[in-house]
Structure formats: C-alpha cells, structure tokens
DRENKESE-271317 format. One record per residue (C-alpha): z, x, y. Coordinates in Angstrom, 1 decimal, padded with zeros to 4 digits. Layout:
// DRENKESE-271317
pz, px, py
Z, X, Y
...
//
This chain:
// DRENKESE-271317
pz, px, py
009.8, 031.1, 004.1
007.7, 028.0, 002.4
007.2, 025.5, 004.2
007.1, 021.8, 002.4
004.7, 019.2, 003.4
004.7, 015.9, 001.9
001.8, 013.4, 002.4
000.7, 010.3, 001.2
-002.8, 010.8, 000.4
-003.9, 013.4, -002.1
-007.2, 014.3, -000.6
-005.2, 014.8, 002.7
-002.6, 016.8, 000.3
-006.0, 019.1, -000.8
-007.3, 019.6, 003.0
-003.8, 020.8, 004.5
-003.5, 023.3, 001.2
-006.6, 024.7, 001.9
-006.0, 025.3, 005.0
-002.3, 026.4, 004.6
-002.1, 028.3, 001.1
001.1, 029.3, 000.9
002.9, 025.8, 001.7
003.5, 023.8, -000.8
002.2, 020.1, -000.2
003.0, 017.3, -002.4
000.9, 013.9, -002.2
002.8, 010.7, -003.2
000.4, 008.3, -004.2
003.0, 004.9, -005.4
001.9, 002.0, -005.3
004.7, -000.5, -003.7
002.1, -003.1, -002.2
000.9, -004.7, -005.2
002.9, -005.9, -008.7
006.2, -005.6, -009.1
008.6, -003.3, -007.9
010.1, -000.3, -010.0
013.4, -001.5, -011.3
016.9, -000.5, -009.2
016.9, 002.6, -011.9
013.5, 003.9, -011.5
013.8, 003.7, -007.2
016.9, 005.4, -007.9
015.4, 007.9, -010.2
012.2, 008.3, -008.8
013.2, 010.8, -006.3
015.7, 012.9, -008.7
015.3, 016.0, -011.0
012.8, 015.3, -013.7
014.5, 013.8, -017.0
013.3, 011.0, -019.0
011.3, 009.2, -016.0
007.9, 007.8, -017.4
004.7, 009.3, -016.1
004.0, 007.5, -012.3
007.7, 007.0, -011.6
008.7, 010.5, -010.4
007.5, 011.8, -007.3
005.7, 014.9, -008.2
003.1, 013.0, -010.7
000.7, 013.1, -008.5
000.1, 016.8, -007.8
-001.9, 018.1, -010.4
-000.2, 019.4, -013.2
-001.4, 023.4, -012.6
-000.1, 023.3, -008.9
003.1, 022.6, -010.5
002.9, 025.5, -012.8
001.9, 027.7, -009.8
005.1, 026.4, -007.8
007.2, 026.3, -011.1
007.7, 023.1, -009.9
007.9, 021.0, -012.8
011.0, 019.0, -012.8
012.2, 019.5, -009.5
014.1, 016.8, -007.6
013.2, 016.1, -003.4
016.6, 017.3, -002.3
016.9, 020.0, -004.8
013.3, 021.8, -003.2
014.0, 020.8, 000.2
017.2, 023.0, -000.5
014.6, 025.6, -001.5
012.2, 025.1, 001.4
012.2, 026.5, 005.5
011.2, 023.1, 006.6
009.4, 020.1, 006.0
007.1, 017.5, 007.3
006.0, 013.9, 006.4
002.7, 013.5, 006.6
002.2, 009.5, 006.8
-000.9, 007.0, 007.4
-000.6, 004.2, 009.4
-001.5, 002.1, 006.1
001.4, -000.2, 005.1
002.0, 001.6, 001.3
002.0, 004.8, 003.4
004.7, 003.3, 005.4
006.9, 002.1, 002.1
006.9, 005.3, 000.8
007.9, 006.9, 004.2
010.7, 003.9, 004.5
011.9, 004.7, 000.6
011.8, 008.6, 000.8
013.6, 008.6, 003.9
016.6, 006.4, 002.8
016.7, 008.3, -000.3
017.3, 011.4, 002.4
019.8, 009.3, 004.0
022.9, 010.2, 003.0
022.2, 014.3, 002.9
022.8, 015.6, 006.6
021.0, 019.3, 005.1
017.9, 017.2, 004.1
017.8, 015.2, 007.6
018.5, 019.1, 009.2
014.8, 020.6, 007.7
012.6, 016.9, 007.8
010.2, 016.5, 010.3
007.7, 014.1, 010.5
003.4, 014.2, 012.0
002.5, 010.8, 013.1
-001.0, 009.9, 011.5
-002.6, 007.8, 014.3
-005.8, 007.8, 011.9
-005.9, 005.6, 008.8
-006.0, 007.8, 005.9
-009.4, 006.3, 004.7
-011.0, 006.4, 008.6
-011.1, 010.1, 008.8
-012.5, 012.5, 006.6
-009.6, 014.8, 004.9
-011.0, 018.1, 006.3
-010.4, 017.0, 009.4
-006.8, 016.2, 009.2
-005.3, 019.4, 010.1
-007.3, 019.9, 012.8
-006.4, 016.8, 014.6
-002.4, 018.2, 015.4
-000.7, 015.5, 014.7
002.3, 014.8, 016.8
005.8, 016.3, 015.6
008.8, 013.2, 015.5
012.5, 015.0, 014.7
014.3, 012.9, 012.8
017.5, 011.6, 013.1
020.4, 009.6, 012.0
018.6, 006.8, 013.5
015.2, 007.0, 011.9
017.5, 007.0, 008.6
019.5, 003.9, 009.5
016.3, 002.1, 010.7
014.4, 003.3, 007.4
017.3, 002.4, 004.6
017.6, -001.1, 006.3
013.8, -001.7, 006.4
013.6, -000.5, 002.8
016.0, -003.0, 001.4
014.4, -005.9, 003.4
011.2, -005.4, 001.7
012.9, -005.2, -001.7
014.6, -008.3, -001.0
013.9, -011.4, -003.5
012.6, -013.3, -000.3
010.6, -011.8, 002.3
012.8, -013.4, 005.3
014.6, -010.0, 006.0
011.3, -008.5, 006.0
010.4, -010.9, 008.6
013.6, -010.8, 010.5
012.7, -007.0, 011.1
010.2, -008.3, 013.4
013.2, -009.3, 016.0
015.0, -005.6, 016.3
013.5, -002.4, 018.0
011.3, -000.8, 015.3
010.1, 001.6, 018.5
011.7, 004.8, 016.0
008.4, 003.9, 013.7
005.3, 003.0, 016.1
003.6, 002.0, 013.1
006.2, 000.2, 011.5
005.6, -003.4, 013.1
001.5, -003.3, 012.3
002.5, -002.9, 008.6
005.6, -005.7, 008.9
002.3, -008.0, 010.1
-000.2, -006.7, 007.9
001.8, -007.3, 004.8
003.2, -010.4, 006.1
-000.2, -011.8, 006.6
-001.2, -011.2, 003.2
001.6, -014.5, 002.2
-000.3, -017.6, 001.3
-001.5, -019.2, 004.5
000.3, -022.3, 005.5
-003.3, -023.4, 005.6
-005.5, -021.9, 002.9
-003.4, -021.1, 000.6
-004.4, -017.7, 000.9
-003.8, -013.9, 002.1
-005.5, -012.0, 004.4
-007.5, -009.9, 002.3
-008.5, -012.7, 000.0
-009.5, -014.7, 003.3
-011.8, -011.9, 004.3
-013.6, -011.9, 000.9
-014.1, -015.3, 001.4
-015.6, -014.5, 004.9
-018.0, -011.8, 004.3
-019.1, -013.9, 000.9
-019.8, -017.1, 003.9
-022.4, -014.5, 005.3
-025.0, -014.6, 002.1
-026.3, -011.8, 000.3
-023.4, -010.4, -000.3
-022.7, -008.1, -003.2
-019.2, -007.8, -005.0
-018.5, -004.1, -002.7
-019.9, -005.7, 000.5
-016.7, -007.3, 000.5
-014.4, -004.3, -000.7
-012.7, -002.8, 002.3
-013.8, 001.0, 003.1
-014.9, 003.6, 005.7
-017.3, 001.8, 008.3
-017.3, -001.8, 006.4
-017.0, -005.2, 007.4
-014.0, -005.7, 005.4
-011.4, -003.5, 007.8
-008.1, -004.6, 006.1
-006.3, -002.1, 004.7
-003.2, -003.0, 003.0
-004.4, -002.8, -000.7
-006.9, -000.7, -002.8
-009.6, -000.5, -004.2
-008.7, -001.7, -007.8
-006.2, -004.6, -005.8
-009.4, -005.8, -004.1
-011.0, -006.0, -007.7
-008.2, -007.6, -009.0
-008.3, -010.2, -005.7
-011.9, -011.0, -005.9
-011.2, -011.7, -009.9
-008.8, -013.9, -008.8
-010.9, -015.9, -006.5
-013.9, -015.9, -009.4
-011.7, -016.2, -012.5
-009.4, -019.9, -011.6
-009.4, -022.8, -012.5
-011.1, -024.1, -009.5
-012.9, -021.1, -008.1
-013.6, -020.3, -004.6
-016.5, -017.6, -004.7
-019.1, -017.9, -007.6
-022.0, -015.6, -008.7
-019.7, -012.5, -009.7
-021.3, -011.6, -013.3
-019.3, -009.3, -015.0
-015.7, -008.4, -015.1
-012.6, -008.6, -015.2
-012.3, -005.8, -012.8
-010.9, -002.7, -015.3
-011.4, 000.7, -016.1
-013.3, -000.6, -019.2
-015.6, -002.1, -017.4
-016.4, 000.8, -014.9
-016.8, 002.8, -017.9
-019.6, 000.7, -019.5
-022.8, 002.0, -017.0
-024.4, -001.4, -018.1
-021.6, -003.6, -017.6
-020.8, -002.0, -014.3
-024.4, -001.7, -013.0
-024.6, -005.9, -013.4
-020.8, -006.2, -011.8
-022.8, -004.8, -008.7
-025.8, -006.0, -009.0
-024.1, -009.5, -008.7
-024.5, -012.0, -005.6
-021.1, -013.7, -004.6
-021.3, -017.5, -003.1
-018.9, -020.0, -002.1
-018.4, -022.9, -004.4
-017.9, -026.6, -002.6
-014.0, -025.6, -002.4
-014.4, -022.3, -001.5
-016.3, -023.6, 001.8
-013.5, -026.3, 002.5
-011.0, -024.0, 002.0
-012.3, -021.4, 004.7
-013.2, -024.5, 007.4
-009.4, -025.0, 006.4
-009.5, -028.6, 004.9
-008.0, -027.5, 001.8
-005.9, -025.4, 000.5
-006.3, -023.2, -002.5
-003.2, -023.3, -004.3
-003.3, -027.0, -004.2
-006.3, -026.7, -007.1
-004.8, -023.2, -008.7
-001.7, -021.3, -009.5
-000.2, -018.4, -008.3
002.0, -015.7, -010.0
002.4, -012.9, -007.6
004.7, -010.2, -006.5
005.4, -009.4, -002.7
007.7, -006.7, -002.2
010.8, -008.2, -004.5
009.9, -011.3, -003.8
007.9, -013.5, -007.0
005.9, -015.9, -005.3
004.5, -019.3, -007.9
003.8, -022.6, -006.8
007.3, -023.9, -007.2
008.7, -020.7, -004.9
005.9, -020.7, -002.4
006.9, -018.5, 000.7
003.9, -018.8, 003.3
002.4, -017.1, 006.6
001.9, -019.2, 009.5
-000.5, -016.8, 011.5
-001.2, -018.8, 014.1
002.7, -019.4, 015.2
003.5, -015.9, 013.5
005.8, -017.7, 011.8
007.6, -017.3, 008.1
007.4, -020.6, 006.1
010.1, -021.0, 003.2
009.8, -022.8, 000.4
009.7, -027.1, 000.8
//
C-alpha cells in the first residue's frame, strides 16, 4: 500500500523520495509569514480537488509537474488521496512557516475522523536549512499519533494567527501548547518580528542592523543561512531582500551603501546588476546608529505598511513587541 509523506521543504521532499521510491511525498512550500494572507476562499480551497485555484494556491503546486503525471496526481484534493493512501506522515521544521502550514493542514483535517485515523506526524528537531537534505531520513525522526487534541489545539492556533490583531496569537502563549513542542518558539519568533516598543523594528530587521554595526559587511553577510551570523529564521531569503530594501529604500534610511536593487528577480537576472548588489558595503546612517543604541525609534522618521498574519500593521494601527517584558503592546 503507498504510503503519503507530506513535508514542508522540497529538497527534504527530494531526499525522502530517493530514498523511499515508491511513497509518494508532497512538499508544501506556502508562504504564510510574509504579505497578506490568502483570502477565506483560497484557505478554504487550497486544500480541495483541483478546479479553478490560481497557480501557488493549491497544495500540490509545488511538486514538480512530471511527479504528478507519474502519480496521476493532478487535481487531487488532501482528503481525497489520503482516502487513497496506507498512511501518512507530516514531515515538519521547527521554522515558524513550517509550523503554519502544519497548524492549517491539520485543521483542514479536522473535522474527518478517517483522515485523523491514517496522519502521523515526525518531529523535525533540525531546522530545515541546518541540515543537509540527504541526511534527513537518516536521522529517524520521532513518530507523534495524532489526535482529537492535536486538531482542537491546531484549528484554534490557526485562527489566532489569521486574526486581524495579533492578541489571540499572543494569548496562545498562556495555554498548554506541550501537543506542539515547537509551537511556542514560533509563537515568540513571529511575535518578535512586531515593531519593537523601542526601535521601531522586528527582529530580523534588528539583526541586519547589527551585523551592518560590525563593518565590512556585504549585503549576504547579513542574510540569514547555514552557519551565518544572522541565525533568525522566520523569513526567506527574498523577505530578507525585501527587509534590507526597506531599511535602504525610506525616507530616512537606516543602513546606507547598498548599490543596486530593489531586491527582484530582475535584478538577479542581470549578472552586472547583481554582481554590484553584492559587491556593495552596507553602513549605518546617523539614525540608523541611534536607532540600534535605542534612542530612537524608526517608525517615528518612516512609515510602515505591513502584513502580520491577518493583522495590517501602519502607523496609525501600530501593534508592537515588548521583548524585554514579553509583552504585546496595542495600539495608543
């Protein structure tokens, strides 16, 4: 009988097929940390048989296209192949848009005992990026059986962090999250990436702004990665482009020095343009040193239009992170 494996990384997704030809593993690769949120629709239909969904808003786009064909997979819903399958297991990072997707497919599940009968899950203890991919299925992870629990837990996590403020998501941090052990981490970790109630910014952005502090730095010294200085994890690699724009490209600008940009495809795909991006040596500005000492704050000089979860954040609506109290801060 096939076995289904669904993971959340799709260079883990190519080590466990290699390794286990005749399963049938699916990588989900969504990205819920950054922009705005699929609409109540496309969450809805995301998981479903294949009709009219858009390419990037059904589960399966990520799995390369002849895979499908193999499977005769093409427009197959989750519940309709779990139906199909022996058993399955969730493969999930500790990173937190690892942990979204495992908190969204697992409400989706919530409501079908037959689903919750077949789903196991292997707890990652690795972050996807801090181990290479061939390793993976030699490391054994852990089996977790689900339960009604694990569902209850994941559907009320799920809607928190779709909420259109991000207190829910922070009241999580006073009930038993014990079900997920990785689950709190990525409540902090995204929690932390809120405007500081000092700076004015998130965590990652506050890194940049560290390793920039050090001199020398080039624009991917500061990019978070395998065995770099820059250890955060919550967003990727074009999110950190798009942060360290952000920090360069504002009216008042923190970091200086970056020559090239903004951070696109284009960009990468013009050798000169992209060789100069790199070549580029990032400073502080004047406010850019005052804001990391913490004597001002950033958003006091610029603006913000940002999506957390379902919340909009802008100067008017500004929900911040007190790290130091580990505190939520509404809006004045």
């Amino acid at each position: 009988m096939t076995r289904l494996i669904v993971t959340t990384d799709s260079s883990i997704a190519g080590a466990i097929q290699q390794a286990s030809p005749t399963d049938r593993v699916i990588a989900i690769e969504c990205r819920l940390v950054w922009g705005q949120l699929p609409s109540v629709a496309e969450f809805d239909a995301f998981f479903a048989p294949r009709t009219t969904q858009p390419q990037g808003l059904h589960w399966l786009d990520d799995t390369p296209p002849w895979r499908l064909d193999e499977w005769d997979l093409k427009g197959h819903g989750l519940i309709e192949l779990l139906s199909e399958c022996s058993s399955a297991e969730l493969w999930i990072g500790q990173e937190p848009n690892a942990q979204l997707l495992m908190l969204w497919l697992l409400d989706h599940c919530r409501s079908v005992d037959a689903a919750l009968s077949k789903l196991v899950m292997r707890r990652l203890d690795a972050a996807d990026g801090a181990v290479d991919p061939r390793h993976f299925v030699q490391l054994k992870p852990p089996i977790v059986r689900l339960t009604h629990d694990h569902l209850e837990l994941a559907g009320r996590a799920w809607r928190a962090y779709r909420a259109p403020t991000p207190q829910a998501w922070f009241d999580l941090l006073k009930t038993d999250e014990s079900l997920f052990p990785q689950l709190e981490r990525s409540i902090v970790n995204l929690l932390e990436e809120l405007p500081s109630i000092t700076t004015g910014l998130g965590a990652t952005e506050t890194r940049i702004l560290e390793l920039a502090a050090l001199g020398n730095a080039r624009p991917f010294d500061v990019f978070p990665g395998h065995q770099k200085r820059n250890e955060r994890r919550v967003f990727d690699y074009w999110e950190v482009g798009t942060l360290l724009d952000g920090l360069v490209r504002c009216p008042v600008p923190v970091v200086s020095g970056l020559e090239e940009g903004p951070f696109t495809l284009e960009m990468h795909n013009d050798a000169i343009r992209h060789a100069r991006y790199k070549q580029s040596r990032l400073l502080l500005t004047e406010l850019g040193r005052a804001v990391l000492s913490g004597e001002e704050d950033f958003l006091r000089h610029n603006p913000i239009h940002r999506w957390w979860g379902g919340s909009l954040l802008t100067n008017e609506r500004l929900w911040r992170w007190d790290s130091r109290r580990r505190m939520l801060v509404a809006p004045a």
